[in-house]
N, C-alpha and C positions, 0 to 999 in steps of 0.2 A: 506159284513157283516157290517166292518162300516159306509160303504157310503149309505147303508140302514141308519142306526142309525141317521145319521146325518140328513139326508134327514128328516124320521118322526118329528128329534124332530124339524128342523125348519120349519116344513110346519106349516103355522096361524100365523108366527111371522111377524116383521116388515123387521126386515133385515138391507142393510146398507145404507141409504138414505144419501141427501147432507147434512141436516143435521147432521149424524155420522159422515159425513167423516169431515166436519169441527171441529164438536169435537173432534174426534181423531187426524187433524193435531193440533190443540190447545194442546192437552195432549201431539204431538210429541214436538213443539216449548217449553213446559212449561219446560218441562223433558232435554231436552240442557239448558235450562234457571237457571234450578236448582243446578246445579254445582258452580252457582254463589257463594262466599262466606259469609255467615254470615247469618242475619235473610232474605235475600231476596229468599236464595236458598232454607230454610223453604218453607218460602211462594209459590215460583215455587212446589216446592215438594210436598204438599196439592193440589195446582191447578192443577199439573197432576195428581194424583189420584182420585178428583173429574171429571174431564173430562171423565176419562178412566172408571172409573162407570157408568157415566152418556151416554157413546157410548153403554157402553155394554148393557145398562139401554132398551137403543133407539133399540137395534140389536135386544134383546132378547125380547120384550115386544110381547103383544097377543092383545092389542089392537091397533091393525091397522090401526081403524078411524081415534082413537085419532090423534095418531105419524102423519097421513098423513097432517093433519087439520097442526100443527104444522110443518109439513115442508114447507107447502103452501106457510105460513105464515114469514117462511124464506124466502123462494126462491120472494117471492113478495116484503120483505124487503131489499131483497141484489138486486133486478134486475137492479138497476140503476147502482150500483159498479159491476157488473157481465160484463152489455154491455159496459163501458167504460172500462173493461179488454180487452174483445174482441176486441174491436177499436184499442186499444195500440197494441196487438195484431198482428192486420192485419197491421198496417201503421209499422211496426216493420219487419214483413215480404217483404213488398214491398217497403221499403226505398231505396232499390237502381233502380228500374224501374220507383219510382213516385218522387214527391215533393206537401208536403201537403201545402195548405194554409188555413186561415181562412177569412170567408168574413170580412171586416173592420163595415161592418153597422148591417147584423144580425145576424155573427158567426160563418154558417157554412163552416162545414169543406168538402173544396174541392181538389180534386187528379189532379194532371197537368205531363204528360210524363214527365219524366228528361233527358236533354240535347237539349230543345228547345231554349236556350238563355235568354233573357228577352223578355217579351209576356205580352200583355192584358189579363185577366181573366177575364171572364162574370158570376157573379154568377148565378147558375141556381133558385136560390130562390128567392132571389128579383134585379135581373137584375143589379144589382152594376158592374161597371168595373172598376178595378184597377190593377196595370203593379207588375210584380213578377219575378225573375230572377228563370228559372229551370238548 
């Protein structure tokens, strides 16, 4: 009975896209934030209630277009901080089977087994060699 109810009434809505859920950790952080003492925990305390309407705003909304249009437009704005998460990420994970270098002339970031000693690296990008201890 109410998993009907629930079901009808958010069928056509938007639901919880990246953009809510960013909003919603912004109203979780605002909301620890607000404890703070004096006129800042005010402040915190308004910007989690604006957040948390504005998630609900986004969940609950019936135009779909719109909200999609606008998350797009996030997720194309955030994608440069997204895949540098993911990098950190990964070299995070594999910190103890690699050792990362960076090329010295155009940057990139190269993976070398760890416990080779000191070694020449050839960069695959623009053929630079320079020695690296793994």
């Amino acid at each position: 009975m109410i998993r009907r109810f629930l079901y009808n009434f958010f069928r056509g809505r938007n639901g919880f896209d990246q953009l809510a859920m960013t909003a919603w950790a912004l109203s979780i952080v605002c909301l620890l934030l607000s404890f703070l003492p004096g006129t800042a925990g005010v402040v915190f305390n308004l910007l989690t209630f604006a957040a948390m309407v504005y998630t609900l705003f986004r969940i609950l909304s019936r135009n779909v277009g719109k909200r999609a249009q606008e998350n797009a437009r996030y997720l194309s704005a955030t994608a440069g901080l997204r895949r540098k998460l993911i990098n950190l990420k990964t070299r995070f994970s594999q910190r103890k089977d690699f050792k990362f270098f960076t090329c010295p002339t155009c940057h990139t970031l190269l993976r070398v087994p760890r416990g080779k000693g000191k070694i020449q690296i050839t960069c695959r990008k623009c053929g630079n060699r320079f020695s690296g201890k793994t």
